[in-house]
N, C-alpha and C positions, 0 to 999 in steps of 0.2 A: 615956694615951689608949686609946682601944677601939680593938680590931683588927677589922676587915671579914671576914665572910666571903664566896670570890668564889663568885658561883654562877651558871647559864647557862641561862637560863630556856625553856623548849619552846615556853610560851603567852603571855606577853606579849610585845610588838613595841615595841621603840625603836629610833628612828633619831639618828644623829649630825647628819646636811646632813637638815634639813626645808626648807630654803630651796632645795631642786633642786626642790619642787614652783614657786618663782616663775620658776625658767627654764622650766618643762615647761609653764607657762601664754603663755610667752613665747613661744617655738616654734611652740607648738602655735596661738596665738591670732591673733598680730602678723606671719607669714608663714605662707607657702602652702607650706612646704619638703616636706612628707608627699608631698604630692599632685604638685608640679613634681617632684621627684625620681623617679617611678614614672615618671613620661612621660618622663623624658630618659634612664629606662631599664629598660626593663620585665623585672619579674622572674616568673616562673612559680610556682615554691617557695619554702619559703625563710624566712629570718628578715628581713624585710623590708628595706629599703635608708634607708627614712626613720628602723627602728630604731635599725639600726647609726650616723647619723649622728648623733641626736638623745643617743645613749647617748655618744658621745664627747666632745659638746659638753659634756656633763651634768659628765663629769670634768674638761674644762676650765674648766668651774665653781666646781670645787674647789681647781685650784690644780694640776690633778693631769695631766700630758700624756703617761704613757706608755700604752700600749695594756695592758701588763699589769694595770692599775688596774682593769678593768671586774670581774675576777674574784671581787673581792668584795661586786660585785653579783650576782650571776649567780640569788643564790635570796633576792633584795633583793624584797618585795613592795614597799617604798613608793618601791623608786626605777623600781618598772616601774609602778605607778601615778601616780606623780606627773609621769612623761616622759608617759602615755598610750602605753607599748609593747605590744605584744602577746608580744615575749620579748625578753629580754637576749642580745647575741649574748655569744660566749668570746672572749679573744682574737685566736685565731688568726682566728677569723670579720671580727672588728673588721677585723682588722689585712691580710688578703687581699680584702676589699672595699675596701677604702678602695684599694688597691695597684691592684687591676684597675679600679676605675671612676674614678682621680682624676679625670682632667679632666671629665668629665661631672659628676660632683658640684661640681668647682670653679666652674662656673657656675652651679651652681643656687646652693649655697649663699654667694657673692659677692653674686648678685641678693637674697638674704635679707636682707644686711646691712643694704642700701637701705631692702627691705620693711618690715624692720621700724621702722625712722628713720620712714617714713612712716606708718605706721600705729597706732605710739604716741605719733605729735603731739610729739616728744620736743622741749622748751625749747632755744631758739638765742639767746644770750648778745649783744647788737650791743654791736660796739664805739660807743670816742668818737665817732668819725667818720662813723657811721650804716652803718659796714658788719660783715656777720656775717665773721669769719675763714677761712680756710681755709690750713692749714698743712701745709707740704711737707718731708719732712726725713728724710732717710736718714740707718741705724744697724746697724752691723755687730754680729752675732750669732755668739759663739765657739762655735764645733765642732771646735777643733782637737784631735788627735789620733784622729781617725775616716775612716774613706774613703767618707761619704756622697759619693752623686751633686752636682758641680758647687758641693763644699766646696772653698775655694781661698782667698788671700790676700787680705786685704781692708784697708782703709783703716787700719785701730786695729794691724797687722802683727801680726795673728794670723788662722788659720784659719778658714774660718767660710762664713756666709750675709752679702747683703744685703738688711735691707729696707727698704720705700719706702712708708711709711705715710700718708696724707692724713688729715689731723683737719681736723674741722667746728666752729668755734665754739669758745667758750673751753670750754665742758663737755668736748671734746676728742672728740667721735662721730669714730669712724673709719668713712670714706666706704670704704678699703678700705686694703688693705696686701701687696702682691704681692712675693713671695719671689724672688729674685735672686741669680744666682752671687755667689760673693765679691769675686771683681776687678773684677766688673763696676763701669764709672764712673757715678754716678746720671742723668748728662744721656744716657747710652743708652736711647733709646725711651720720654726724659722727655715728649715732646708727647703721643705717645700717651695715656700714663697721665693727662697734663693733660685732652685734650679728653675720656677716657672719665671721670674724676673730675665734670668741671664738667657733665656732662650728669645723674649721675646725684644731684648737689648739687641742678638745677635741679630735680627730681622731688621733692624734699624742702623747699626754699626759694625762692622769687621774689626774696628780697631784694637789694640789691647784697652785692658779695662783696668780700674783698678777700684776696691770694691772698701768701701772703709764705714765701719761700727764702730758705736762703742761701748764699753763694759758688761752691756747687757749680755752681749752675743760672745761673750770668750768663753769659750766652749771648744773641747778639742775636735767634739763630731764637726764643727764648720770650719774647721782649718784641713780637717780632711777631705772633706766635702769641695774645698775649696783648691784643693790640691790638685784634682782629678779634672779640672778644668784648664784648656791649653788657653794661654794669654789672657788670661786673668790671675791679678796678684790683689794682694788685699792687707789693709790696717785695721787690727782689730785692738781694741783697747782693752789691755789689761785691768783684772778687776784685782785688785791685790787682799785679798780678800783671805782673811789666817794668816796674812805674813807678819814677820817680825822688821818694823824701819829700822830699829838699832843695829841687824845683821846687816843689813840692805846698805845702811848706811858706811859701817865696815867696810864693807865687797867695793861699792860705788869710789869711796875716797881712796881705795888703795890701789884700785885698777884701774877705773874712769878717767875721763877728761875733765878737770874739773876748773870751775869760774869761776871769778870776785865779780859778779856786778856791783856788788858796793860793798860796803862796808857792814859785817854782820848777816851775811849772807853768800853759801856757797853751794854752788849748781854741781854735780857732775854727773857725765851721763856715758852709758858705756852697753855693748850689749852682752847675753848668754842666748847659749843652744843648749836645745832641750830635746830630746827623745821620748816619741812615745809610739807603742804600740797602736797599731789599726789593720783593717782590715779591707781587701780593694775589692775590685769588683767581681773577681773571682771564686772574692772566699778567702783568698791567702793571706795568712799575718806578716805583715812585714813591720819595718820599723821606719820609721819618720823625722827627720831633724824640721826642728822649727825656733827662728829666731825671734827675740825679744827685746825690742828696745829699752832700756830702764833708766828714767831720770828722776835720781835723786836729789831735794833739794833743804838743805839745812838754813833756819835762819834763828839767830842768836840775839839780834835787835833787827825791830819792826822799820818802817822807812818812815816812821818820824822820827828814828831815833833811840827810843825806850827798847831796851835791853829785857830780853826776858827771864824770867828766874831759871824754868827748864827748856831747852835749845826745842824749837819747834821742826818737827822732820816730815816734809812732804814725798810719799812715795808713788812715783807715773809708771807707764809704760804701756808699750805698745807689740803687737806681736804681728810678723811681716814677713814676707815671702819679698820683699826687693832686695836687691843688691845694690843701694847705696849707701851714704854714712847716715850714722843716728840721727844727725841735726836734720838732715832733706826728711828723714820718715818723720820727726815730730814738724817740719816745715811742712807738710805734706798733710798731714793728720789733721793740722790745725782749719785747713779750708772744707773740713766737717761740721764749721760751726755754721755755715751759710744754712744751715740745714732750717737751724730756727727762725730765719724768716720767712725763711719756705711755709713752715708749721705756720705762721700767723698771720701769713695771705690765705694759707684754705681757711684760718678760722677764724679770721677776724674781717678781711679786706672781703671775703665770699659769703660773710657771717654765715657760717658752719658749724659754730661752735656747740649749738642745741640741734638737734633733730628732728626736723616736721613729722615725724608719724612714731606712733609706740610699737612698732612692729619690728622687729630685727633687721629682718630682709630686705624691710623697704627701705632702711638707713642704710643698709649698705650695698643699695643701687642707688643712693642719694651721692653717696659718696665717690660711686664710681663715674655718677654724670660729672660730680665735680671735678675728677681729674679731667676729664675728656676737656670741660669747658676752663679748665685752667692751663691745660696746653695752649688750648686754642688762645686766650687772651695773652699767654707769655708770648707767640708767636705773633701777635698786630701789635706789642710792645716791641720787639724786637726788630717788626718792620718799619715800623712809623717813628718811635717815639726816643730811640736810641740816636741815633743820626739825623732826625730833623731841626732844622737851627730855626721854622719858622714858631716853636713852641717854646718859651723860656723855659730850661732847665739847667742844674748842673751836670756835667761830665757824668758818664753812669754808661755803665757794659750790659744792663737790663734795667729795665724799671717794675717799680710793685705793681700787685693786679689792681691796687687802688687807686694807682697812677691813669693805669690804661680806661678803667672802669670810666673815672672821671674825665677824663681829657678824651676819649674818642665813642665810649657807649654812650655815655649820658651826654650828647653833641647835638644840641638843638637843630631840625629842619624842617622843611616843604615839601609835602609830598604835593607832586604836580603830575596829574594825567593827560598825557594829549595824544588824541587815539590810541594806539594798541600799546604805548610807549609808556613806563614812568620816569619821574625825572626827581633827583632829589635835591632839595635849593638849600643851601646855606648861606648867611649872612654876608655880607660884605666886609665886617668886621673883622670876623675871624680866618684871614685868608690864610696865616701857620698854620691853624688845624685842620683844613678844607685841605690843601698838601699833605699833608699826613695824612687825613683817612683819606686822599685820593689815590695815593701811595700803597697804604695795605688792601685798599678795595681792588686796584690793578693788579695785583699780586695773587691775589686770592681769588678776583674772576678768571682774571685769563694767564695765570702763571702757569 
C-alpha cells in the first residue's frame, strides 16, 4: 500500500465539528442568551460573558466537558465564526468566569433551556391517553475520589452528585435538571422543582400533562400538590414500604383480576381508594380520595421450572389520579423507563459524569449548559437524522446524543472565504450527510 505523507498546511482551512455551526445558529437564533446575560451582568472590557458561555456549550457539543478543551480552539476561525464570537476566551478565562458569575449565569442560561423549546416549535409526542409526559427521576453521578464542593454519598454507595432531571414528552426535552448534593433525598425541595417545572412546561405546551415518578416521590404532600393543578394527572409509584405481601396477597386474589402466564405463576391486579386529610389554599381541611393501582404477583416455580420451597410474593403499585383501567396505568407507567437513557446521554454520550471544577456552583451551571446544549442536539437529531434515508440507520422515533454528536458535529469540512462570503465544503463522498446537516442548518438559519 502507499504510504502518506503528513503535511500541515498554512493556507487551507479544515475543520473536524462543522456541525458546531448548527449550535452557533441555535444559540444565537432560538434564545436571547447574548443579550440576557450582559443585563444580569454588565461587563466593561473584556472578552464578553455571552463568549465565554456560548464557547463552552460549543464543547459540550462535542462530547467534551472540561474547560481545558477550548484551547484548541483558541486560533479556531470557524469555531469563532460559527458561535458568532468576537474572541475565544483560554481557559483560565473560561474557567474563573464561569467561577465568579455562576449563579447569575445559572439563571440566565436555565431560562434559555425553556427559550429555546419555545421558540423552535420543538415536536411533543402525546401519549395513548391524550396526555404529553412529563418525567421525574433522579440519578446519582460518580465523583468519587475528589473533594469537589457537596460531593457526598449517594444512593448507588458511591460518592458523587445528585441529579433531578425533568423530561418533556417521549423525545425526552429536558425542562431543566438542577445539580444536588449526594445524600441529598430527591423529595427534598421536590415541590418546589414541581411547581417551578409545570410553569415553565406551560410556556411551552397547553396540552394536558401527565406527570409520572417513581417510589422516591410517594409522598402525600405531592399528590396534593398535584391535585391543585388543572390538566395535569400523574403516576406515582408506590413504595410499599411496612407492608405485609401475605395480606396484599389475600386482598389481590380475592378481589383482583388475576392471570396464569404460565405455569407457577399468578398475577393479579385490582385497585383501592384511600382518604386522607390536607389542607388547600385557603387554610381549609378538607378530605381527598386518591387511587392506587396494586399488582400482586406470586410465583411458586421459577421459568426454568424449579419449584420453590417458600412461594416467592412480588408487591407493585402505583398511585393515579386517571380514570382508566389498571392495565393502561401500569401500560402507562412503564414508558418511565425511557428515562434511563436519558440519564446516560447527559452522562455518558456528553461525558458528564465527573465535574470540571470543585466548586458547587460552577457544576451546577455546568449542568444547566448541558441541558440547553442537549435540547439543542435532540432537536438536529430529530431534524436530520430520524427521517433522512441518505444516512444508513435502523427505523428509530429519535436517535442518542451520541448518534448526532458523531454523524453531524464531528462532520469533517472546508472552510472557504471568498470576499465578504463563507462557504462551507464537504466531500463528495458523503452526500446522505451533506442532506442532513443541510436540512438542519435550513431549519435553524432561516426557519
Amino acid at each position: 500500500m502507499k504510504r502518506f505523507i503528513i503535511e500541515h498546511s498554512d493556507e487551507e482551512f479544515y475543520t473536524s465539528t462543522s456541525g458546531i455551526s448548527l449550535v452557533g445558529l441555535a444559540l444565537n437564533r432560538f434564545t436571547d442568551l447574548a443579550s440576557s446575560v450582559a443585563k444580569a451582568v454588565p461587563l466593561s472590557h473584556g472578552i464578553s460573558h455571552a463568549d465565554v458561555i456560548r464557547s463552552f456549550c460549543a464543547l459540550l457539543a462535542q462530547g467534551k466537558s472540561d474547560f481545558v478543551a477550548i484551547e484548541q480552539h483558541r486560533e479556531d476561525d470557524f469555531f469563532r465564526e460559527a458561535l458568532g464570537l468576537s474572541q475565544v476566551p483560554s481557559e483560565a478565562t473560561l474557567r474563573q468566569r464561569m467561577d465568579d458569575h455562576a449563579a447569575e449565569f445559572l439563571q440566565v442560561v436555565s431560562w434559555g433551556t425553556v427559550e429555546f423549546l419555545m421558540k423552535a416549535e420543538v415536536p411533543l409526542t402525546v401519549l395513548s391517553s391524550g396526555h404529553i409526559a412529563v418525567d421525574i427521576d433522579g440519578f446519582a453521578m460518580d465523583n468519587s475520589g475528589t473533594k469537589k464542593e457537596c460531593v457526598s454519598r449517594t444512593y448507588r454507595n458511591f460518592d458523587g452528585y445528585l441529579a433531578m432531571p425533568v423530561y418533556l414528552a417521549n423525545e425526552g426535552w429536558l425542562i431543566e435538571c438542577p445539580l444536588l448534593p449526594g445524600s441529598q433525598h430527591p423529595q427534598k425541595a421536590f415541590i418546589p422543582l414541581l411547581q417551578r417545572a409545570l410553569a415553565r412546561i406551560r410556556q411551552i405546551s397547553k396540552e394536558k400533562l401527565l406527570l409520572r415518578t417513581d417510589s422516591a416521590h410517594d409522598a402525600v404532600a405531592n399528590r396534593v400538590e398535584l391535585s391543585r393543578h388543572d390538566d395535569v394527572d400523574y403516576i406515582i409509584k408506590w413504595n410499599p414500604r411496612k407492608q405485609e405481601p401475605e395480606a396484599w396477597k389475600t386482598l389481590a386474589f380475592s378481589k383482583g383480576k388475576v392471570e396464569t402466564p404460565r405455569p407457577g405463576k399468578r398475577v393479579a391486579i385490582f385497585s383501592v381508594t384511600e382518604r386522607h386529610s390536607a389542607t388547600d389554599e385557603n387554610g381549609q381541611e378538607k378530605e381527598l380520595s386518591f387511587r392506587r393501582v396494586i399488582r400482586v404477583t406470586e410465583r411458586t416455580i421459577d421459568k426454568k421450572g424449579q419449584p420453590f420451597l417458600i412461594p416467592e410474593i412480588e408487591l407493585e403499585g402505583w398511585w393515579t389520579s386517571l380514570n382508566v383501567t389498571d392495565e393502561e396505568v401500569i401500560a402507562l407507567y412503564r414508558g418511565h423507563g425511557l428515562c434511563e437513557q436519558y440519564h446516560s446521554e447527559i452522562k455518558t454520550d456528553m461525558d458528564l459524569e465527573r465535574f470540571p471544577s470543585g466548586k458547587f456552583a460552577t457544576n451546577q451551571l455546568v449542568m444547566a449548559c448541558a441541558a440547553l446544549v442537549y435540547n439543542i442536539l435532540r432537536f438536529i437529531g430529530q431534524l436530520s437524522l430520524v427521517t433522512s434515508k441518505g444516512i444508513i440507520r435502523h427505523p428509530a422515533k429519535r436517535r442518542r446524543i451520541k448518534t448526532v454528536i458523531q454523524e453531524l458535529i464531528y462532520f469533517a469540512g472546508r472552510l472557504i472565504a471568498t470576499g465578504r462570503r463563507l462557504k462551507l465544503r464537504f466531500s463528495r463522498h458523503v452526500h446522505g450527510h451533506v442532506e442532513a446537516f443541510r436540512q438542519a442548518y435550513q431549519r435553524l438559519a432561516y426557519g
